[in-house]
C-alpha atoms as one frame of an Amber mdcrd trajectory, in Angstrom:
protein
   5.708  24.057   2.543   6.537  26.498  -0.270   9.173  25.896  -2.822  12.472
  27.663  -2.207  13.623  28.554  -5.197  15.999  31.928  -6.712  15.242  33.668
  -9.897  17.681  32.178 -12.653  17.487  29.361 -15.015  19.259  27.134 -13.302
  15.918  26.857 -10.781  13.934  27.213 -13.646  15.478  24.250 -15.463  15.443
  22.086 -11.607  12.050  23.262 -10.943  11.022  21.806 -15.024  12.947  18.757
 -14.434  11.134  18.158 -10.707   7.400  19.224 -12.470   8.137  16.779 -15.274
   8.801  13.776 -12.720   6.214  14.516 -10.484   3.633  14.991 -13.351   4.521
  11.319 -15.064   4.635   9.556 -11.558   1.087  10.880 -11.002  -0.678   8.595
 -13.669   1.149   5.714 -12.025   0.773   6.672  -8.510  -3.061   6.921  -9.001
  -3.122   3.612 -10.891  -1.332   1.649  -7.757  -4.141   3.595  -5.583  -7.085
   2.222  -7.326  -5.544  -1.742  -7.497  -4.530  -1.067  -4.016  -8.319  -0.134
  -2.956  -9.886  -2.809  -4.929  -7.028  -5.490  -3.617  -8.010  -4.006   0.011
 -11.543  -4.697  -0.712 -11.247  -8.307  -1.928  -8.855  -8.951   1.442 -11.359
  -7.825   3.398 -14.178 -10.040   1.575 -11.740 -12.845   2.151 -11.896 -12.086
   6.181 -15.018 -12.177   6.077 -15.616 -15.364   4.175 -12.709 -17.287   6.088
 -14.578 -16.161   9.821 -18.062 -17.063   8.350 -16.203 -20.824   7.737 -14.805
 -20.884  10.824 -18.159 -20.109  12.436 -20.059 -22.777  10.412 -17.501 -25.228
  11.562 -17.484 -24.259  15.025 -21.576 -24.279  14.779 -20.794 -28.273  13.409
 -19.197 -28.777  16.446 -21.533 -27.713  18.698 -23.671 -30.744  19.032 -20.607
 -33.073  20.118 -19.318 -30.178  22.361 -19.427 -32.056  25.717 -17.480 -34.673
  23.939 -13.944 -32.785  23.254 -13.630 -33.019  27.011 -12.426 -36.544  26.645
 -10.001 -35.274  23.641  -6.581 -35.807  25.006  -4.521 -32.329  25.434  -1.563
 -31.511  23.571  -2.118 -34.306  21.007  -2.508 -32.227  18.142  -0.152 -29.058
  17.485   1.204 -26.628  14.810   4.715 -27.725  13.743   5.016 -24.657  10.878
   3.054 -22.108   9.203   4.558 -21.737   5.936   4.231 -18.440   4.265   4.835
 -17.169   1.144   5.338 -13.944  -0.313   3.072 -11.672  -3.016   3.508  -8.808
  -4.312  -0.129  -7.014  -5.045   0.587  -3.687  -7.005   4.449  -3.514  -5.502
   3.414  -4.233  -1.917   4.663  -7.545  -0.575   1.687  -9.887   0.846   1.844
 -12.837   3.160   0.043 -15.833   1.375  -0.317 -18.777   3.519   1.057 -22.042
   1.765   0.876 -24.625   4.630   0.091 -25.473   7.494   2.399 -28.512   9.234
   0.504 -30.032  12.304   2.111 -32.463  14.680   0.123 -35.809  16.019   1.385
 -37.356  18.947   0.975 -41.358  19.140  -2.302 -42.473  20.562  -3.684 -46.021
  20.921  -6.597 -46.435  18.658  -8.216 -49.068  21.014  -7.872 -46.525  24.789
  -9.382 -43.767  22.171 -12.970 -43.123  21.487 -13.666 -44.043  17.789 -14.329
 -40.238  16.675 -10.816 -39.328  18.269  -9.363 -39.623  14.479 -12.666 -37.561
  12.961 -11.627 -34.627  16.008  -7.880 -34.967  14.867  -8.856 -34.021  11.766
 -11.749 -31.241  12.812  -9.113 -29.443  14.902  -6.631 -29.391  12.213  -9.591
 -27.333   9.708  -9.807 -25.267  12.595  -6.553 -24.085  13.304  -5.954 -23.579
   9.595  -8.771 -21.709   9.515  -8.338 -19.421  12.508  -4.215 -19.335  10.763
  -5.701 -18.096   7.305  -7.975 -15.475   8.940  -5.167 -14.000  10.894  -2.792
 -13.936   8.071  -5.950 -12.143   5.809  -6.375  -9.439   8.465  -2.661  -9.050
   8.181  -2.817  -8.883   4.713  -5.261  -6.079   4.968  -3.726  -3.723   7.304
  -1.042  -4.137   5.240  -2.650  -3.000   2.049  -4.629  -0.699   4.006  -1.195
   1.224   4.988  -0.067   1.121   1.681  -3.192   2.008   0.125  -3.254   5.031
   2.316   0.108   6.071   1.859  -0.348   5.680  -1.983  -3.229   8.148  -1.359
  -1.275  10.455   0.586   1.467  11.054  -1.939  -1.265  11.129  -4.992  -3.124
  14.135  -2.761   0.442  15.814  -2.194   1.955  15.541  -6.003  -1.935  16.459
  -7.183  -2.787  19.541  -4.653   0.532  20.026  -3.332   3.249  19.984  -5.646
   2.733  20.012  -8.625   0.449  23.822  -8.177   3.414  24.826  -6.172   6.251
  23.607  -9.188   3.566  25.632 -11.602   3.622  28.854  -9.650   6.905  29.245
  -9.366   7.944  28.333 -12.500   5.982  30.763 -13.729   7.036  33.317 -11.200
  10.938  32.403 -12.338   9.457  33.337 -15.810   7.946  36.537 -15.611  10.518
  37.610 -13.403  13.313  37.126 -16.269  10.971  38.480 -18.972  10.479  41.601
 -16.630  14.345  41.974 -16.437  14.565  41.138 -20.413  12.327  43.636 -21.159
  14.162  46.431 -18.676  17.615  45.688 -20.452  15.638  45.683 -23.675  13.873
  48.867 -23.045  17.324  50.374 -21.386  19.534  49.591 -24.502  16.873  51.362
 -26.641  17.141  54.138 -24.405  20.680  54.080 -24.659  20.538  54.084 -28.458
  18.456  56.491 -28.838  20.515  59.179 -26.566  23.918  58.340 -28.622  22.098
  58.534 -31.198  20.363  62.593 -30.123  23.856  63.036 -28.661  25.519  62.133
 -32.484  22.786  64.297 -34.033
């Protein structure tokens, strides 16, 4: 998409002014892409590291597996996820604060003995299986931004800003052209009064 622009100063002064802006938000612009990239890969490391828990802990669970079948349903639920909000590099992140689980009453002597040991293993669970969620959300969400960021540094940098040059230059030559024509008319002019006078 090529500038539209007319040959006066007016443009040439709009077309300085919009150079000038795009050429100071570019600095900026690349700085946000570069914490956004490394903030994208540390989310992603935390993914990873929150599913390798959750797979130790299910692996933990796997010798008492045949047991949870005696673990009474609907005893343990979320109540609330509490989530905050971050901003990383302008871009607002959830971070999880809390999780709020619900225990319904149970009789301690009707219960197997590990019932309060299983309580407490399906809580880690869920708030594991909670946290990795809210990471991968966290991710796409820097992701997007990271890739927008990279989209408007690629438009100012290869876009625009060659685009604001060239026709700001264009603007220029174009009104020293017509200088030098009025210039090089008046002179003309002078110098026939001038023969005419003679």
């Amino acid at each position: 998409m090529a500038i539209k622009f007319q040959y006066n100063k007016t443009f040439l002064q709009q077309l300085g002014k919009g150079l000038k802006v795009r050429e100071n938000a570019l600095p900026t612009l690349v700085a946000k892409e570069s914490a956004l990239r490394v903030e994208v890969k540390k989310a992603r490391e935390s993914v990873v590291t929150l599913e390798e828990q959750l797979t130790r802990t299910y692996d933990a669970q796997r010798e008492t597996f045949r047991f949870w079948s005696e673990f009474p349903k609907n005893l343990v639920s979320v109540k609330d996820v509490q989530v905050d909000v971050k901003k990383i590099a302008g871009v607002k992140t959830p971070i999880l604060q809390k999780v709020l689980f619900t225990v319904e009453r149970y009789s301690a002597f009707l219960q197997p003995a590990w019932l309060p040991g299983g309580i407490e293993t399906l809580k880690t669970i869920a708030q594991l299986k909670i946290e990795a969620e809210l990471a991968k959300r966290k991710v796409e969400i820097l992701e997007y931004a990271r890739k927008k960021t990279t989209q408007k540094v690629n438009l100012y940098e290869k876009v625009q800003i060659p685009e604001y040059r060239e026709a700001i230059r264009k603007i220029k030559r174009f009104m020293e052209d017509e200088d030098n024509l009025s210039k090089s008319s008046q002179k003309i002019l002078k110098e026939k009064i001038a023969a005419e006078a003679a």
